[in-house]
C-alpha positions in Angstrom: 0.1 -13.5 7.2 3.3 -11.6 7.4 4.9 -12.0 10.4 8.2 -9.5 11.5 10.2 -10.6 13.9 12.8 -8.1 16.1 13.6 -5.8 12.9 16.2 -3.4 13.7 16.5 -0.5 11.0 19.0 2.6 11.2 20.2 5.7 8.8 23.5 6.5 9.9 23.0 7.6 13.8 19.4 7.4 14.0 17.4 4.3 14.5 14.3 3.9 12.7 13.2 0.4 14.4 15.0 -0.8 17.4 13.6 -4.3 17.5 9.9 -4.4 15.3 7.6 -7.5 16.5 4.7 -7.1 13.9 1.9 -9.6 12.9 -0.4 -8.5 9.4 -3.4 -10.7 8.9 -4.3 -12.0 5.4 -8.1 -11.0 3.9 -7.7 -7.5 6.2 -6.8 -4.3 5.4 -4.2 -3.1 7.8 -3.6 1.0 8.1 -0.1 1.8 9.4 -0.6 5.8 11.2 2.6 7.5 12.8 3.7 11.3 12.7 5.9 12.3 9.3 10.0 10.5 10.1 8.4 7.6 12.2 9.1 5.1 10.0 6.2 4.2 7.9 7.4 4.5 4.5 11.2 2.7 5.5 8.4 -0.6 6.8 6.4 -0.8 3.7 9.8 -0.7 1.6 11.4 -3.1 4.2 8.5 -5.7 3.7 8.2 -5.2 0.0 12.1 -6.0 -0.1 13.0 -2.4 -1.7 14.9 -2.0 1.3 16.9 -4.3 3.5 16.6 -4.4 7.6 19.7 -4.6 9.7 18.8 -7.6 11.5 15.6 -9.3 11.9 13.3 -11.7 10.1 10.2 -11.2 7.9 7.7 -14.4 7.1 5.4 -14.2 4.5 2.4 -17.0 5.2 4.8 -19.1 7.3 8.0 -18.9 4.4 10.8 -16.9 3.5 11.0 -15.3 0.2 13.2 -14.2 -2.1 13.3 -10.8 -3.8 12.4 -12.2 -7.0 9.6 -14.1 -4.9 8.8 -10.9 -3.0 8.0 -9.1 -6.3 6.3 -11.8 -7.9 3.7 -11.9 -4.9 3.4 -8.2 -3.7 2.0 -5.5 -5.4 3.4 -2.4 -4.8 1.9 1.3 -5.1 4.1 4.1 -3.7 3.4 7.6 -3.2 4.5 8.8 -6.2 3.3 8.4 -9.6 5.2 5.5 -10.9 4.0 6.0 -14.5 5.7 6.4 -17.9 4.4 10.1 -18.4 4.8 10.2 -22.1 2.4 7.2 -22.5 -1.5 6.6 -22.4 -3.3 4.8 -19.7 -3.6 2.2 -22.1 0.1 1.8 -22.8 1.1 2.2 -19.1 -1.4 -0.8 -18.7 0.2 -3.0 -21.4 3.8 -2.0 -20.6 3.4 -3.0 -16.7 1.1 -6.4 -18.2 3.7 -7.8 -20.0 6.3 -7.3 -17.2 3.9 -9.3 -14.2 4.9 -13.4 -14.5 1.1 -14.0 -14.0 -1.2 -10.9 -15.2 -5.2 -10.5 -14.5 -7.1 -11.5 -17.6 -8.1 -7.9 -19.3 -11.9 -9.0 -18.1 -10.3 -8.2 -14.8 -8.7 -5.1 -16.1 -11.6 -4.0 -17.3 -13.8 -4.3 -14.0 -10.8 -2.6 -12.2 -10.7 0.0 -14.8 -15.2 0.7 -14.9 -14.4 0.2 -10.8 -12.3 3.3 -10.9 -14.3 5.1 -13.1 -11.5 5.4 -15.7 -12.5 6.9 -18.9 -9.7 8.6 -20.3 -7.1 5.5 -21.7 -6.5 7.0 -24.3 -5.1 10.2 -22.6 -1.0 10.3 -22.1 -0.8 10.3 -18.0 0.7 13.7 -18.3 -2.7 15.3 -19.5 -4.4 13.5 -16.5 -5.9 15.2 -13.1 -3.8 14.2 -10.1 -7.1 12.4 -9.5 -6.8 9.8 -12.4 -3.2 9.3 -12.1 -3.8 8.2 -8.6 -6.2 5.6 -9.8 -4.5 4.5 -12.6 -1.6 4.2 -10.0 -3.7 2.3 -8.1 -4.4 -0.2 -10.7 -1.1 -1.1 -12.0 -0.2 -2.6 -8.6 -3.3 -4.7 -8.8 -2.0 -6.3 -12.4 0.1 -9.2 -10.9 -2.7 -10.5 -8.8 -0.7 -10.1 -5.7 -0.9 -12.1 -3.0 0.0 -8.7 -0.7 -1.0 -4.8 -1.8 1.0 -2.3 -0.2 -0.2 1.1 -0.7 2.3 4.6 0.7 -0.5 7.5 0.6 -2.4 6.1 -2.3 -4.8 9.5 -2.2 -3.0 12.1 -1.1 -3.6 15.5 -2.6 -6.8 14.1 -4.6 -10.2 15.1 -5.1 -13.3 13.1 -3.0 -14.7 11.3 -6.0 -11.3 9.5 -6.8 -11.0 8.9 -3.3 -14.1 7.4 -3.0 -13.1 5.0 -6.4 -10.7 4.1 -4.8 -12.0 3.2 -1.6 -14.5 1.0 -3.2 -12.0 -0.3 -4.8 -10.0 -1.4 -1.8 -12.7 -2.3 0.4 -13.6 -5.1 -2.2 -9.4 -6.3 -2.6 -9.6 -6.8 1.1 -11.6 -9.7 1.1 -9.4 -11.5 -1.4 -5.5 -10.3 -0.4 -3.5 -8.5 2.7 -3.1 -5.0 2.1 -1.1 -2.7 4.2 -1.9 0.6 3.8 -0.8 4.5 5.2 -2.4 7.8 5.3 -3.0 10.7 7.3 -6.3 10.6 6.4 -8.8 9.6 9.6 -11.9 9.7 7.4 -10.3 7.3 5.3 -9.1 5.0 8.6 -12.8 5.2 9.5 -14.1 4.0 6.1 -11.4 1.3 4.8 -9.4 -0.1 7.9 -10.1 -3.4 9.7 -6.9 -2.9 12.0 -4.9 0.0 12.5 -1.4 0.2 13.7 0.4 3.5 15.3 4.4 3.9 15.0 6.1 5.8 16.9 5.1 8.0 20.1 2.9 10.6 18.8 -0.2 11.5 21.2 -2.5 12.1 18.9 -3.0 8.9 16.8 -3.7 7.6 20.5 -6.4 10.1 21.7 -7.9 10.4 18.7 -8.4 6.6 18.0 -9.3 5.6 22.0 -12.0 8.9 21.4 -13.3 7.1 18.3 -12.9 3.4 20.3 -11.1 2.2 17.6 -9.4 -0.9 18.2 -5.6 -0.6 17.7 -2.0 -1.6 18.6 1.1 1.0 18.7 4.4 0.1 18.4 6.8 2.4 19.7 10.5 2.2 19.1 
């Protein structure tokens, strides 16, 4: 569980997060919704420790962690590509390997990888559909075996089939970590999410989710 306790967050005049009081549930896959500026992103980075808050606390399964701890035990998948674009698959793969304390055995990379549908390893990512680089994305922040999997927009501007890899994906990582997760897609709410939190004030999150009766919580700041 990560727990966040009255997390205050500001850029210069404005304030992101006032006082943030946010529970995550371990073994669930949590989707964070909110219109674009609400604050999404800043949390994800927050929790992962890529960014600091102003005041607050943040537990991670009842404890404290360092940054070094933080990166040992969350794996992290932004919205960008965060891949060396000169390389292969294959290399990006190895290169991110050697730099996890405690990698997956390459039987698990190779589940990940037939998982995914991933065929073209031996392609530099640069040659790759926006598709492919989203899953191969996707499965370098699964290499450490983290404890937490925190995903920004992990399929946005892809095709269906690589979203659907990669829902399969998730919807099996669920059952063994906590993953936080954010889109704008509601199909993809619908088909991956076992809780769904709403930042910010936004009416449409709301009448959209009580139309579909899904359960949710909304934090506004």
């Amino acid at each position: 569980m990560i727990t966040l306790k009255g997390v205050q967050k500001k850029y210069r005049n404005k304030t992101i997060f006032q006082s943030l009081n946010m529970t995550f549930e371990d073994k669930q896959l949590t989707v964070l919704l909110g219109e674009n500026g609400a604050g999404k992103s800043t949390l994800l980075n927050i929790i992962s420790g890529l960014e600091q808050s102003d005041q607050g606390e943040i537990t991670y399964f009842g404890q404290k962690l360092s940054k070094k701890q933080l990166q040992e035990n969350i794996g992290y998948v932004p919205q960008a590509i965060a891949l060396f674009e000169h390389m292969t698959v294959n290399e990006n793969i190895n290169c991110f390997k050697a730099l996890c304390k405690r990698s997956i055995s390459d039987d698990l990379i190779m589940k990940y990888i037939k998982q995914l549908n991933l065929k073209d390893l031996h392609v530099t990512v640069s040659n790759l559909s926006g598709g492919t680089q989203r899953k191969v994305n996707v499965l370098i922040g699964l290499l450490s075996q983290p404890q937490i999997l925190i995903l920004d927009e992990p399929t946005v501007g892809i095709d269906l089939k690589s979203r659907y890899d990669i829902h399969r994906l998730l919807n099996q990582m669920k059952h063994e970590c906590l993953i936080i997760l954010t889109t704008h897609h509601l199909d993809e709410v619908e088909a991956l999410a076992d809780c769904i939190k709403v930042i910010g004030s936004d009416p449409f999150y709301k009448d959209v989710l009580q139309d579909k009766q899904w359960r949710y919580e909304s934090y506004e700041q």
